[in-house]
C-alpha positions as CSV (number, residue, x, y, z in Angstrom):
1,X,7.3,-5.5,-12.4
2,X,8.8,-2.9,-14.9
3,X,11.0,0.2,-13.3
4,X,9.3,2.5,-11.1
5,X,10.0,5.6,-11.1
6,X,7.9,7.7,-8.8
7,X,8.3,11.0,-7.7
8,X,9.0,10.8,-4.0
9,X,7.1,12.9,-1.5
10,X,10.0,15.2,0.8
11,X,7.9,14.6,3.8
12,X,7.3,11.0,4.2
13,X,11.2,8.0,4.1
14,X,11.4,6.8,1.0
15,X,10.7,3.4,2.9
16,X,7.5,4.0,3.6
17,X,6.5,5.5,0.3
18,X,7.6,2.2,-1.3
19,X,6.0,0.4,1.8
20,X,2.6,1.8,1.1
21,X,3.2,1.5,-2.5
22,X,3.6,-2.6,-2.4
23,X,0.4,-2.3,0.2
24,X,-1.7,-0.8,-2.7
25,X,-0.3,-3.6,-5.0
26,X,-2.0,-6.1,-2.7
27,X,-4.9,-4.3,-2.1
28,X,-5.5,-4.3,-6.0
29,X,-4.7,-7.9,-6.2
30,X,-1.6,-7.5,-8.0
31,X,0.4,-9.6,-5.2
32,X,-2.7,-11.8,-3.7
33,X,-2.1,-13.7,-0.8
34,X,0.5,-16.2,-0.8
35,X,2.6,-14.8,-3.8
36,X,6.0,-14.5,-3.6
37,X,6.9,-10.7,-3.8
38,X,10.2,-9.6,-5.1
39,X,13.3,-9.7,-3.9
40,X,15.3,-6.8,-1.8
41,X,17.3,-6.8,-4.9
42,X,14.3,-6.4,-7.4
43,X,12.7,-3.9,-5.6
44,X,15.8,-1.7,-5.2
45,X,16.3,-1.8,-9.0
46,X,12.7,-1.1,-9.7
47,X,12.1,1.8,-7.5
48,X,16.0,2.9,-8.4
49,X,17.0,2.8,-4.6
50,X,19.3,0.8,-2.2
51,X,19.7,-2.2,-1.2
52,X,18.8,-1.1,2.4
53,X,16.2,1.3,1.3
54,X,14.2,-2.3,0.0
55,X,15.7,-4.5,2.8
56,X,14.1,-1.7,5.3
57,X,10.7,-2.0,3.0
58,X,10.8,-6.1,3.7
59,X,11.2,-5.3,7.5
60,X,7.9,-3.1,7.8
61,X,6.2,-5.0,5.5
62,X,6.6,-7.9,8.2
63,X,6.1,-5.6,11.3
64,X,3.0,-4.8,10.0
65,X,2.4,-8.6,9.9
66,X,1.7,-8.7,5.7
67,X,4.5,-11.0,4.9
68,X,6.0,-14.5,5.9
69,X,9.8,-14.9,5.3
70,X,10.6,-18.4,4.0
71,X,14.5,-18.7,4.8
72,X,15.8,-19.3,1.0
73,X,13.3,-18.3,-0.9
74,X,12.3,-14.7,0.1
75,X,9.0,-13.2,1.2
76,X,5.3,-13.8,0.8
77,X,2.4,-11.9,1.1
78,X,0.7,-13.5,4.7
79,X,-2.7,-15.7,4.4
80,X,-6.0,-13.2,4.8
81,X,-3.5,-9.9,4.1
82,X,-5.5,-7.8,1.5
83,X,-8.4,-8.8,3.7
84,X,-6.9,-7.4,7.0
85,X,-5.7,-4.5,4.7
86,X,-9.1,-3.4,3.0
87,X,-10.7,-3.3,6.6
88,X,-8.5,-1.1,8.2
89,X,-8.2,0.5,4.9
90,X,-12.4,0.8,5.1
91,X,-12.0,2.3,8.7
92,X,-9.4,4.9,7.9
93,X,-11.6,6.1,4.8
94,X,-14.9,6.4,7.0
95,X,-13.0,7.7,9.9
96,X,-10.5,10.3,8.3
97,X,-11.6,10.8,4.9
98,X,-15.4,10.2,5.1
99,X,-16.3,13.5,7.3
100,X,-14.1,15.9,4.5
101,X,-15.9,14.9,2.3
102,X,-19.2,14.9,3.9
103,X,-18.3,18.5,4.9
104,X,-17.5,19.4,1.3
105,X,-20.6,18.6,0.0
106,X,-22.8,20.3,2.5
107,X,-20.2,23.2,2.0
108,X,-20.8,23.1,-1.9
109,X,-24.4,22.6,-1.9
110,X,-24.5,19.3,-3.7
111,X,-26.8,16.5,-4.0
112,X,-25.5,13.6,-2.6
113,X,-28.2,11.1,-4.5
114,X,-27.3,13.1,-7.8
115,X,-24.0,12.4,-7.0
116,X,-24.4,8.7,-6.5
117,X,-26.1,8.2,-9.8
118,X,-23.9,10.1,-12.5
Protein backbone atom coordinates (compact mmCIF):
# COMPACT_ATOMS: atom_id res chain seq x y z
CA UNK A 1 0.00 0.00 0.00
CA UNK A 2 1.12 3.59 -0.94
CA UNK A 3 1.11 6.33 2.10
CA UNK A 4 -2.04 7.17 3.67
CA UNK A 5 -2.75 10.10 4.69
CA UNK A 6 -6.19 10.62 6.08
CA UNK A 7 -7.57 13.25 7.90
CA UNK A 8 -8.32 11.92 11.28
CA UNK A 9 -11.60 12.34 12.99
CA UNK A 10 -10.97 14.28 16.79
CA UNK A 11 -13.64 12.08 18.21
CA UNK A 12 -12.85 8.63 17.50
CA UNK A 13 -8.36 7.02 18.67
CA UNK A 14 -6.52 7.17 15.88
CA UNK A 15 -6.47 3.22 16.53
CA UNK A 16 -9.62 2.62 15.72
CA UNK A 17 -9.84 4.91 12.66
CA UNK A 18 -6.94 2.82 11.16
CA UNK A 19 -8.73 -0.32 12.64
CA UNK A 20 -11.87 0.29 10.72
CA UNK A 21 -9.90 1.47 7.91
CA UNK A 22 -7.96 -2.11 7.28
CA UNK A 23 -11.78 -3.64 8.03
CA UNK A 24 -13.06 -1.83 4.88
CA UNK A 25 -9.90 -3.10 3.01
CA UNK A 26 -11.16 -6.63 3.67
CA UNK A 27 -14.58 -6.00 3.17
CA UNK A 28 -13.60 -4.74 -0.52
CA UNK A 29 -11.36 -7.60 -1.00
CA UNK A 30 -8.28 -5.81 -0.94
CA UNK A 31 -6.80 -8.11 1.92
CA UNK A 32 -9.09 -11.46 1.24
CA UNK A 33 -8.88 -14.09 3.65
CA UNK A 34 -5.67 -15.64 4.42
CA UNK A 35 -3.37 -12.68 3.11
CA UNK A 36 -0.79 -11.59 4.97
CA UNK A 37 -1.49 -7.89 6.04
CA UNK A 38 1.36 -5.57 6.71
CA UNK A 39 3.53 -5.28 9.22
CA UNK A 40 3.27 -2.89 12.57
CA UNK A 41 6.11 -1.31 10.89
CA UNK A 42 4.38 -0.79 7.38
CA UNK A 43 1.34 0.34 8.71
CA UNK A 44 2.86 2.98 10.98
CA UNK A 45 4.79 4.47 7.94
CA UNK A 46 1.73 4.34 5.77
CA UNK A 47 -0.73 5.98 7.96
CA UNK A 48 2.38 8.31 9.32
CA UNK A 49 1.82 7.07 12.98
CA UNK A 50 3.72 5.04 15.67
CA UNK A 51 4.88 2.14 16.15
CA UNK A 52 2.38 1.56 19.00
CA UNK A 53 -0.44 3.36 17.32
CA UNK A 54 -0.18 0.15 14.47
CA UNK A 55 0.97 -2.49 17.20
CA UNK A 56 -2.45 -1.27 19.11
CA UNK A 57 -4.36 -1.65 15.47
CA UNK A 58 -2.80 -5.51 15.25
CA UNK A 59 -4.21 -6.14 18.82
CA UNK A 60 -7.94 -5.09 17.96
CA UNK A 61 -7.79 -6.45 14.79
CA UNK A 62 -7.30 -9.91 16.64
CA UNK A 63 -9.83 -9.13 19.59
CA UNK A 64 -12.22 -8.77 17.14
CA UNK A 65 -11.12 -12.25 16.02
CA UNK A 66 -10.16 -10.97 12.00
CA UNK A 67 -6.57 -11.99 12.19
CA UNK A 68 -4.27 -15.11 13.09
CA UNK A 69 -0.74 -14.22 14.32
CA UNK A 70 1.87 -16.62 12.84
CA UNK A 71 4.96 -16.16 15.31
CA UNK A 72 7.66 -14.96 12.59
CA UNK A 73 5.93 -14.04 9.96
CA UNK A 74 3.25 -11.50 11.14
CA UNK A 75 -0.55 -11.45 10.81
CA UNK A 76 -3.25 -12.82 8.55
CA UNK A 77 -6.54 -11.97 7.78
CA UNK A 78 -8.60 -15.20 9.71
CA UNK A 79 -10.50 -17.91 7.39
CA UNK A 80 -14.48 -16.73 6.69
CA UNK A 81 -13.42 -12.85 7.91
CA UNK A 82 -14.95 -10.62 5.21
CA UNK A 83 -17.86 -13.05 5.50
CA UNK A 84 -18.35 -12.62 9.30
CA UNK A 85 -17.69 -8.87 8.55
CA UNK A 86 -20.26 -8.18 5.64
CA UNK A 87 -23.06 -9.87 8.01
CA UNK A 88 -22.67 -7.85 10.89
CA UNK A 89 -21.88 -5.14 8.56
CA UNK A 90 -25.57 -6.07 6.79
CA UNK A 91 -27.13 -5.91 10.38
CA UNK A 92 -25.67 -2.66 11.42
CA UNK A 93 -26.92 -1.02 8.02
CA UNK A 94 -30.63 -2.45 8.35
CA UNK A 95 -30.58 -1.85 11.95
CA UNK A 96 -28.95 1.75 12.41
CA UNK A 97 -28.81 3.14 9.03
CA UNK A 98 -31.78 1.49 7.26
CA UNK A 99 -34.69 3.35 9.46
CA UNK A 100 -32.82 7.13 8.54
CA UNK A 101 -33.06 6.55 5.68
CA UNK A 102 -36.46 5.16 5.45
CA UNK A 103 -37.56 8.18 7.46
CA UNK A 104 -35.88 10.55 4.97
CA UNK A 105 -37.67 9.47 2.20
CA UNK A 106 -41.12 9.50 3.64
CA UNK A 107 -39.92 12.98 5.08
CA UNK A 108 -38.92 14.12 1.40
CA UNK A 109 -41.75 12.72 -0.46
CA UNK A 110 -39.85 10.44 -2.65
CA UNK A 111 -40.56 7.39 -4.63
CA UNK A 112 -38.82 4.67 -3.42
CA UNK A 113 -39.32 2.40 -6.87
CA UNK A 114 -38.22 5.66 -8.81
CA UNK A 115 -35.36 5.59 -6.73
CA UNK A 116 -34.47 2.06 -7.28
CA UNK A 117 -34.46 2.31 -10.97
CA UNK A 118 -32.40 5.65 -11.87
Amino acid sequence: MSATNPVWNDDLPIYRQITDIIIRRVLDGVYPDGELLPSVRGVADEFNVSPLTAAKVFQELDKEGLTIKRRGIGAEVSPNSRARLLESERAKFLNEEWPRIQERIRRLELDPAKLLSE
